[in-house]
C-alpha positions as a printed Julia matrix, in Angstrom:
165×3 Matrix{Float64}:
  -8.17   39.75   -7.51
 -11.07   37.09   -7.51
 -14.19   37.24   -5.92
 -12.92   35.48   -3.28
 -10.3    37.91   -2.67
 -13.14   40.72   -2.98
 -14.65   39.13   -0.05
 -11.97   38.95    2.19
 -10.7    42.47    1.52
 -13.95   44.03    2.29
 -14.41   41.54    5.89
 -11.03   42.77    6.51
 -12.28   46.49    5.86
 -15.17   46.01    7.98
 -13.09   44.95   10.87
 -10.94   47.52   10.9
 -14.29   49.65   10.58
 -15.25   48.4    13.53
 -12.64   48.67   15.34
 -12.34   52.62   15.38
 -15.92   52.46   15.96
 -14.77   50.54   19.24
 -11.61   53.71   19.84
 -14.89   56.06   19.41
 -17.21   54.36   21.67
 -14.19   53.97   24.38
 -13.03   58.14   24.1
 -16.92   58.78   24.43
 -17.32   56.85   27.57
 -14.73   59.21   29.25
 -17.42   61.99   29.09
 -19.93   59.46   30.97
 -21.15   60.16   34.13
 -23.82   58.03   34.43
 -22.85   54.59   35.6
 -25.87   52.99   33.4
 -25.0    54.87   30.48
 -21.32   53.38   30.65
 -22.41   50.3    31.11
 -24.78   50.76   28.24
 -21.0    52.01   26.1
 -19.45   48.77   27.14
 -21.78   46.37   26.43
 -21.76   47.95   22.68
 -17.66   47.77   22.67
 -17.95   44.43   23.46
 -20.24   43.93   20.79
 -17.89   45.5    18.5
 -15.34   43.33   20.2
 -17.46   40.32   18.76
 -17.69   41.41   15.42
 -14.23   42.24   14.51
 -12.85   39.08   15.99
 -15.41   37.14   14.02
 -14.61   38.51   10.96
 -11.07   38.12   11.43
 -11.46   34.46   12.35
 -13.68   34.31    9.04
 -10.9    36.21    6.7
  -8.22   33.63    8.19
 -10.08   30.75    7.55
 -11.11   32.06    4.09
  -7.14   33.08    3.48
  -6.39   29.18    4.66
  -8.82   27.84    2.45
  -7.19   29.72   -0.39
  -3.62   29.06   -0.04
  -4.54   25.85    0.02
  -6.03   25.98   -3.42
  -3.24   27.95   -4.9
  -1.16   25.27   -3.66
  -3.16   22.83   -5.03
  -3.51   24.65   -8.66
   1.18   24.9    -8.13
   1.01   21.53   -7.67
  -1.07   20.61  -11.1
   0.91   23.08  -12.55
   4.2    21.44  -11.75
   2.86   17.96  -12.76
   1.55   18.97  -16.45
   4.75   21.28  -16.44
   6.69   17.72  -16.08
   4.68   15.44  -18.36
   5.24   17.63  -21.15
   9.04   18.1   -20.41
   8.78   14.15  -20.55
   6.81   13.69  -23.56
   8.58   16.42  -25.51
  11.67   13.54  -25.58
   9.48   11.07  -27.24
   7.81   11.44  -30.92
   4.45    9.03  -32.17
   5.06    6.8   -34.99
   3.8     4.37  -37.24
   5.44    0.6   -36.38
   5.19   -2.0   -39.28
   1.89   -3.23  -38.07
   0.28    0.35  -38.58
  -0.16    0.47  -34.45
   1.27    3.57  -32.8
   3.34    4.17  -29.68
   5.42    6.56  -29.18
   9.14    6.46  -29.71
  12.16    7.85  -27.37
  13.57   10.52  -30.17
  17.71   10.52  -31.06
  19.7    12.35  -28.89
  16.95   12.37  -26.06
  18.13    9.25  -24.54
  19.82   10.5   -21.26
  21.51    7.53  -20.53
  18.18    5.34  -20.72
  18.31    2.52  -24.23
  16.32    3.29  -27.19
  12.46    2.53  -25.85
   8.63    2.95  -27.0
   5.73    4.15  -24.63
   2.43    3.02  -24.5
   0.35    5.37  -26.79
  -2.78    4.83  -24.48
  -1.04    5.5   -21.4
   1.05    8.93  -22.59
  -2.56    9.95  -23.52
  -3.31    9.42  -19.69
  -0.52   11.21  -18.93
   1.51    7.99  -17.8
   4.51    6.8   -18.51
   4.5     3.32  -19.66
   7.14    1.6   -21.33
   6.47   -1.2   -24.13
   7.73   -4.72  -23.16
   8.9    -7.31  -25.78
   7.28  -10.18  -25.87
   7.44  -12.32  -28.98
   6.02  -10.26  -31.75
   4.41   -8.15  -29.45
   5.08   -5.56  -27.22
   3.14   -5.42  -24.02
   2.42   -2.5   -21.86
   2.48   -3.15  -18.18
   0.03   -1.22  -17.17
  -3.33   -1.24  -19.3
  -2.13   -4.42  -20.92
  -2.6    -3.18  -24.27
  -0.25   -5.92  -27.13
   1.16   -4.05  -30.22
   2.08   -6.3   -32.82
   5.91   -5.61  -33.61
   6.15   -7.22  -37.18
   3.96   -9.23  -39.7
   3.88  -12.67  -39.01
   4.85  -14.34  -42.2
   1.66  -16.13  -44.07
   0.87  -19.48  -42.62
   2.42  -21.79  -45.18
   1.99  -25.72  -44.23
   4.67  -28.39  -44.59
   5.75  -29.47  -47.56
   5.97  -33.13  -48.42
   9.0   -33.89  -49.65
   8.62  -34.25  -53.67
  10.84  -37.72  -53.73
   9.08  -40.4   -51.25
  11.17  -43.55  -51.69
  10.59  -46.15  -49.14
């Protein structure tokens, strides 16, 4: 139990404190017989009254707040819970260029083709799949290029060895 929860349970306590304080006060004012006196013993029910129902209106709104947050923290939970059942299918490799990304692995396809995720996004936590795009692949979201393949060395056009005109 949190502090929090410390908190609540001993508001809770003191309203149930008070309210045998209030059963007390009431069996008490039987024996009364002075009419100023009584008054005097309902005044301090009411009182009493007061309290508890503040402190119950207090512990609700404190219970409120806190489901809220545990529903919060369920819902984080259930999202990192996800992301790692997702990333578990892929692996991070190496391509040809010496860029990474990350790789769906064999066997993990579940009916989707053989794909490679944006290394900078899956760090995010966002799935991003790499688009071709000549030698590169692109990633739709951050825009990052990863160069697929070498381009071959620039070689310029040869002149043909026999020029006859």
């Amino acid at each position: 139990m949190g502090v929090k929860g410390i908190r609540m349970y001993a508001e809770i306590t003191a309203a149930v404190q008070s309210t045998k304080t209030l059963v007390e006060i009431i069996k008490s004012a039987k024996d009364l017989s002075n009419h100023a006196e009584l008054l005097i013993a309902v005044n301090a029910v009411q009182e009493k009254l007061s309290q508890a129902l503040v402190a119950n209106i207090e512990s609700t709104e404190k219970i409120s707040s806190l489901s809220e947050e545990v529903r919060s923290l369920k819902e984080k939970i259930d999202s990192i819970e996800n992301w790692n059942t997702e990333i578990s299918r892929y692996e991070l490799q190496s391509l040809e260029t010496g860029t990474f990304a990350y790789s769906l692995k064999q066997g993990m396809e579940a009916g989707e083709p053989h794909h490679y995720l944006c290394a900078n996004c899956a760090q995010t936590k966002v799935k991003s799949i790499l688009q071709p795009s000549g030698l590169y692949l692109r990633c739709p979201k951050c825009e990052t290029k990863i160069q697929q393949k070498h381009s071959p060395p620039y070689q310029p056009p040869r002149r043909p060895t026999d020029w006859r005109l």
